[in-house]
C-alpha distance (Angstrom), angle and dihedral (degrees) to the residues before:
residue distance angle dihedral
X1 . . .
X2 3.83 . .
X3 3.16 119.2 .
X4 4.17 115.3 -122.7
X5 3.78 114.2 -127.0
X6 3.78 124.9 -138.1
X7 4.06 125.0 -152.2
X8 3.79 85.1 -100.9
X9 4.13 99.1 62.1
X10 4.08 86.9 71.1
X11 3.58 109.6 81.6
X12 3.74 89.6 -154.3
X13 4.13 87.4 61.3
X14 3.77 81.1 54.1
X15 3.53 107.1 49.5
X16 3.94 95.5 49.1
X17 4.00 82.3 46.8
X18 4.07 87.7 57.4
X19 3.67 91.9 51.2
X20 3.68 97.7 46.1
X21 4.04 82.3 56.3
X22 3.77 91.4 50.0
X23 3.41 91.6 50.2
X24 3.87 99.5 53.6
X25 3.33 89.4 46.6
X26 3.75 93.0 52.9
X27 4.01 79.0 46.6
X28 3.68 97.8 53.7
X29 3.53 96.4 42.3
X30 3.57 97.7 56.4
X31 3.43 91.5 41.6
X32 3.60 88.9 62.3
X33 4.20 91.2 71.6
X34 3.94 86.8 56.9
X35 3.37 102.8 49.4
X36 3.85 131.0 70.0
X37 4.01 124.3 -121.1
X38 3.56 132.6 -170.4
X39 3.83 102.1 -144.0
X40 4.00 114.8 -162.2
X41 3.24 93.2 -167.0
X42 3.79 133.5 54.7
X43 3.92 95.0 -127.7
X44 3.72 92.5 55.8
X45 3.81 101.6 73.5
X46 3.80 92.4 70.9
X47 4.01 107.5 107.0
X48 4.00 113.6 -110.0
X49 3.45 92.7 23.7
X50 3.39 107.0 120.6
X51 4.08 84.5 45.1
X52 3.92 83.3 52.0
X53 3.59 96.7 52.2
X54 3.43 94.7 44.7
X55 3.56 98.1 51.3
X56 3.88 82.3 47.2
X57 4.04 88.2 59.1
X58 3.54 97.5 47.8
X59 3.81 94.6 57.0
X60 4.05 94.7 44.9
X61 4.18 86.4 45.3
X62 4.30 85.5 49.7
X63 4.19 85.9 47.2
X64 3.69 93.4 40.7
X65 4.03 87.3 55.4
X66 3.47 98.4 48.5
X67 3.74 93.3 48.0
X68 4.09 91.0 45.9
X69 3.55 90.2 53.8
X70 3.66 102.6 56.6
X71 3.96 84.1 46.7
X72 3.83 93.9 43.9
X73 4.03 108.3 29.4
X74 3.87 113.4 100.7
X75 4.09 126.3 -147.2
X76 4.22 108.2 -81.7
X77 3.65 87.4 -117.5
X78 3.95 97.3 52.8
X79 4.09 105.4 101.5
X80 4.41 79.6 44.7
X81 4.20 93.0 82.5
């Protein structure tokens, strides 16, 4: 049986996917001197912060998973008893 590819098993696809990230970013970072925030708290006004933190969240939420799944995952066999 032949297996069905998706639009991200070309590495072309993938690439020009990268680059569209890069540039939003690029985009939403510069946006950020244009626009106007209300900060409530004195740490926020520093620019890229709020991509800082972010990226800051995502990489304790991919630790936090790992760890939770060697507490949480059960044996393959253990609904088989």
């Amino acid at each position: 049986m032949k297996k069905e590819l998706t639009i991200f098993d070309n590495p072309k696809n993938i690439k020009r996917l990268r680059f569209f990230f890069y540039i939003a970013l690029a985009g939403v970072l510069v946006a950020e001197f244009f626009i106007q925030k209300h900060h409530g708290l004195s740490w926020e006004h520093f620019h890229g912060f709020y991509a800082v933190y972010g990226f800051l969240s995502y990489v304790f939420l991919i630790f936090a998973a790992k760890l939770l799944r060697k507490i949480v995952m059960r044996r393959e066999d253990y609904y088989d008893q």
